[in-house]
C-alpha positions as CSV (number, residue, x, y, z in Angstrom):
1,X,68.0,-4.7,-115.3
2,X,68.6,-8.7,-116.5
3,X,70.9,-9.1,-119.1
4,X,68.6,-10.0,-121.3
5,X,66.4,-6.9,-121.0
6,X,69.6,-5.1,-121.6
7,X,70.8,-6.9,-124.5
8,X,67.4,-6.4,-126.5
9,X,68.3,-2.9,-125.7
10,X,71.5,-2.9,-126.9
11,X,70.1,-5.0,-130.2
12,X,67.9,-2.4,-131.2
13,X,69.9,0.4,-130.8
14,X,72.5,-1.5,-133.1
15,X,69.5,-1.8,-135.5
16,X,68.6,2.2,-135.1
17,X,72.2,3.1,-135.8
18,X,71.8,0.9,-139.3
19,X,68.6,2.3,-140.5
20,X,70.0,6.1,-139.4
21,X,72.8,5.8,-141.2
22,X,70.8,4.2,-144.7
23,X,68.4,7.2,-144.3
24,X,71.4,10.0,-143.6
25,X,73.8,7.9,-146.8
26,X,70.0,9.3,-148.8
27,X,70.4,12.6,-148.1
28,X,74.4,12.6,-148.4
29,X,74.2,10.8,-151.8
30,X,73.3,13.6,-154.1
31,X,76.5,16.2,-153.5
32,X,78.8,13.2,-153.0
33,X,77.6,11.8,-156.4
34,X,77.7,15.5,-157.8
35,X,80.9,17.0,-155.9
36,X,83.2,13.4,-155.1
37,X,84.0,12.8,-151.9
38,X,87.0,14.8,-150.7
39,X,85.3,18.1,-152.9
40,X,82.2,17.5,-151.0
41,X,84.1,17.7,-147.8
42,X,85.8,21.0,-148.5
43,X,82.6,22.6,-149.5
44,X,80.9,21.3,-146.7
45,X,82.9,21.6,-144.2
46,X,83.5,20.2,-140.3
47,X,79.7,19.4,-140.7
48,X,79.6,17.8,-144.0
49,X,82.8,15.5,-143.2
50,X,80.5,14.7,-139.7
51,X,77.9,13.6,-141.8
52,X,80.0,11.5,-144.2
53,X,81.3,9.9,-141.0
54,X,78.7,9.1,-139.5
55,X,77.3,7.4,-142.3
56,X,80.3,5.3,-143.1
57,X,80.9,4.1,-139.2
58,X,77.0,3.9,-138.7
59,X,76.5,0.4,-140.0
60,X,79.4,-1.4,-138.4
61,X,78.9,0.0,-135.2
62,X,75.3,-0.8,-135.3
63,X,76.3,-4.6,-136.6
64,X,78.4,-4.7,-133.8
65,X,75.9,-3.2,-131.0
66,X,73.4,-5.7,-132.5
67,X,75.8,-8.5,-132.3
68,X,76.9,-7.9,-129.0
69,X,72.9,-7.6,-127.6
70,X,72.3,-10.8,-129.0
71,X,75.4,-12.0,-127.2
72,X,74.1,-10.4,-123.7
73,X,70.9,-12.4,-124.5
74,X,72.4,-15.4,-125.7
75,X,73.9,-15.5,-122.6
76,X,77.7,-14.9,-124.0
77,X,80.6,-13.7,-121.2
78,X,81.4,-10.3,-121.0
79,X,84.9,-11.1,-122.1
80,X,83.0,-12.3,-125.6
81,X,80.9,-9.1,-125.4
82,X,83.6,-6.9,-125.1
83,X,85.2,-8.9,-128.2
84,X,82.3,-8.4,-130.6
85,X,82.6,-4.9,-129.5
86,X,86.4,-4.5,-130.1
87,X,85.7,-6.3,-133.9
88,X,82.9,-3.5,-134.6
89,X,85.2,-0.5,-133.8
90,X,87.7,-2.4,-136.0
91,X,85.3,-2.7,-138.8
92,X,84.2,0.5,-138.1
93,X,87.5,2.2,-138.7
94,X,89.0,0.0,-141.2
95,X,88.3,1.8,-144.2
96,X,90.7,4.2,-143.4
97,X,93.1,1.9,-141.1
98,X,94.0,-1.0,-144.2
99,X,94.8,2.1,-147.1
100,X,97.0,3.3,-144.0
101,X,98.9,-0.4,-143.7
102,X,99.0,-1.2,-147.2
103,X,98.7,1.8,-149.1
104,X,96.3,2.9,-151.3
105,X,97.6,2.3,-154.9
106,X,96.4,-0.7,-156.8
107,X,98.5,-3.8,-156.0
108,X,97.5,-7.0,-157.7
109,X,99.9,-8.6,-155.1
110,X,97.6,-7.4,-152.3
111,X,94.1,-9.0,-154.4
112,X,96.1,-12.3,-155.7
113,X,97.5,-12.9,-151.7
114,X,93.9,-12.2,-150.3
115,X,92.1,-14.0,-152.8
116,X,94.3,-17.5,-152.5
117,X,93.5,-17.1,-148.8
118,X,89.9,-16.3,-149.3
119,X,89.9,-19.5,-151.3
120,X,92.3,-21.7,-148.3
121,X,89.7,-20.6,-145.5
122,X,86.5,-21.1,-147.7
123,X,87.7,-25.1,-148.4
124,X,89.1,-25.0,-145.1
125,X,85.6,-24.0,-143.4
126,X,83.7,-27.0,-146.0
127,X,86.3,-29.4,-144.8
128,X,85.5,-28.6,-141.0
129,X,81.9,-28.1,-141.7
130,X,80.9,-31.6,-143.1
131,X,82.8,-33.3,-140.5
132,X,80.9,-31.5,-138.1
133,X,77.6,-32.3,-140.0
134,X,78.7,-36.0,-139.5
135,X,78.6,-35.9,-135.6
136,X,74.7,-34.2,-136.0
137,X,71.3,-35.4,-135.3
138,X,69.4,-35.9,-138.6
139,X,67.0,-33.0,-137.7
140,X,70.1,-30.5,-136.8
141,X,71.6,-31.6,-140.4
142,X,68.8,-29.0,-141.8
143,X,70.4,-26.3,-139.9
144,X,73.9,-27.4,-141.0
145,X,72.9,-27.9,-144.3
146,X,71.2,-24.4,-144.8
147,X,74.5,-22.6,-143.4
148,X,76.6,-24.4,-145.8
149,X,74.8,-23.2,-148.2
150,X,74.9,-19.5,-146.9
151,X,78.7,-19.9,-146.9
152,X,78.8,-21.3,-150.4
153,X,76.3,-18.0,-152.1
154,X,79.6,-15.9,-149.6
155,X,82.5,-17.6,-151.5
156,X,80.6,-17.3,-155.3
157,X,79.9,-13.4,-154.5
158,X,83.5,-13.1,-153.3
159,X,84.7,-14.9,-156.6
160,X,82.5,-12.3,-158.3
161,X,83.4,-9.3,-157.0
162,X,87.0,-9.8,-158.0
163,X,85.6,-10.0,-161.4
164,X,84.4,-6.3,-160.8
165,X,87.4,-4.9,-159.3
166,X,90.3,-6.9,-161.7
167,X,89.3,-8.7,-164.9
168,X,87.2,-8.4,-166.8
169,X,84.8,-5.6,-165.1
170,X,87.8,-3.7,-164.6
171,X,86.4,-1.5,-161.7
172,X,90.0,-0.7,-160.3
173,X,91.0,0.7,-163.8
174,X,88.8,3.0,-164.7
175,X,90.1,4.0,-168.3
176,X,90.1,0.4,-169.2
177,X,86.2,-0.1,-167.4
178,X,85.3,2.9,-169.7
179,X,86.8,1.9,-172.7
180,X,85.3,-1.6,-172.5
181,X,82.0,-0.6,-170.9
182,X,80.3,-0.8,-167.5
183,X,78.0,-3.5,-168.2
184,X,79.8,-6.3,-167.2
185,X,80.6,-4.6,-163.8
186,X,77.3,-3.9,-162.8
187,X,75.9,-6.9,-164.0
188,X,78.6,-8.8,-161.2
189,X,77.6,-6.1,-158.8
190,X,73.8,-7.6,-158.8
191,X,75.3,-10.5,-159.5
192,X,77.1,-10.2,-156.0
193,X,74.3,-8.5,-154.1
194,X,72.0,-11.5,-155.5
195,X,74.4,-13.7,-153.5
196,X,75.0,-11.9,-150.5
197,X,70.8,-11.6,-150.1
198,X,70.8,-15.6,-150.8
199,X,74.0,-16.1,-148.3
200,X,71.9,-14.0,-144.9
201,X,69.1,-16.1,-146.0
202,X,70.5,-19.4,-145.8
203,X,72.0,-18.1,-142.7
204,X,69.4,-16.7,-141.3
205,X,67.2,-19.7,-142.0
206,X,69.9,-22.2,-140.1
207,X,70.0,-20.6,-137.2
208,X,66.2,-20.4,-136.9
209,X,66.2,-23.8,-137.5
210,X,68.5,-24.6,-135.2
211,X,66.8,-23.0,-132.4
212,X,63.5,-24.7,-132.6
């Protein structure tokens, strides 16, 4: 079997790993909404904390098996396979691996120090990016130009979603989200999930274009 054939393989099995784990998050939803999540898992059981599992490790694993078939086809090493691989089991697991290193109690330590290097690497990457748009062809511009602005809709929705968690949407102090209301939060939830649709698109869109 080429490499190729293999890595479409791969790819698609990554995308039947996303779409089972949407469809089995539908029929998880109800009790979890209903029961909470670690009451669902007692009166479920070995099965029902199965279930929950594979739902929540379903959609990295598949991003990474999807990733790493396009890698096989793209022609990648299988020293940069194995590391798209090694980054999906990470992802995969990290839900439960970060509360472990850092705890699980609110720390606005934690946010301030992630979000001042969200900010560093975001101008960092813009910095990087427009000199690199500067050594371009005028027709490989479009595709730099469209990723830019994939990466710019990623830093607005991360700007936003701090304003769910901390102030003023609150969503990491419940008592104060209920006493000031939800709608703020879930209006920079859709706010976020606006961006993050607009962000794959761009992206998706430069690197189309930049394989023609």
């Amino acid at each position: 079997m080429t490499r190729q054939r293999m890595g479409v393989i791969v790819f698609v099995t990554g995308a039947v790993l996303i779409a089972a784990a949407v469809i089995l998050g539908k029929f998880i939803q109800p009790d979890i909404v209903k029961l909470g999540l670690r009451r669902y898992e007692a009166m479920r059981g070995n099965w029902g904390a199965l279930k929950f599992l594979l739902f929540a490790v379903g959609v990295p694993v598949g991003a990474g098996a999807a990733v790493a078939g396009a890698a096989l086809f793209g022609n990648a090493s299988d020293r940069r396979v194995a590391l798209f691989a090694l980054l999906a089991a990470a992802g995969a697991f990290a839900a439960m691996v970060v509360p472990a290193l850092f705890g699980a109690a609110r720390s606005p330590a934690y946010f301030g120090i992630g979000g001042v290097l969200i900010a560093a690497l975001a101008l960092t990457t813009v910095w990087f990016w427009g000199h690199y748009r500067a050594r371009q062809t005028e027709a490989s511009r479009d595709a730099a130009d469209m990723q830019a602005a994939g990466y710019l809709c990623f830093a607005v929705a991360a700007w936003n979603l701090c304003g769910v968690g901390g102030m003023p949407g609150f969503a990491l102090y419940p008592q104060k989200m209920i006493k000031f209301g939800v709608a703020f939060a879930t209006g920079q939830l859709k706010t976020v999930m606006a961006l993050l649709i607009l962000g794959w698109a761009f992206t998706a869109l430069s690197f189309w274009r930049a394989s023609r």
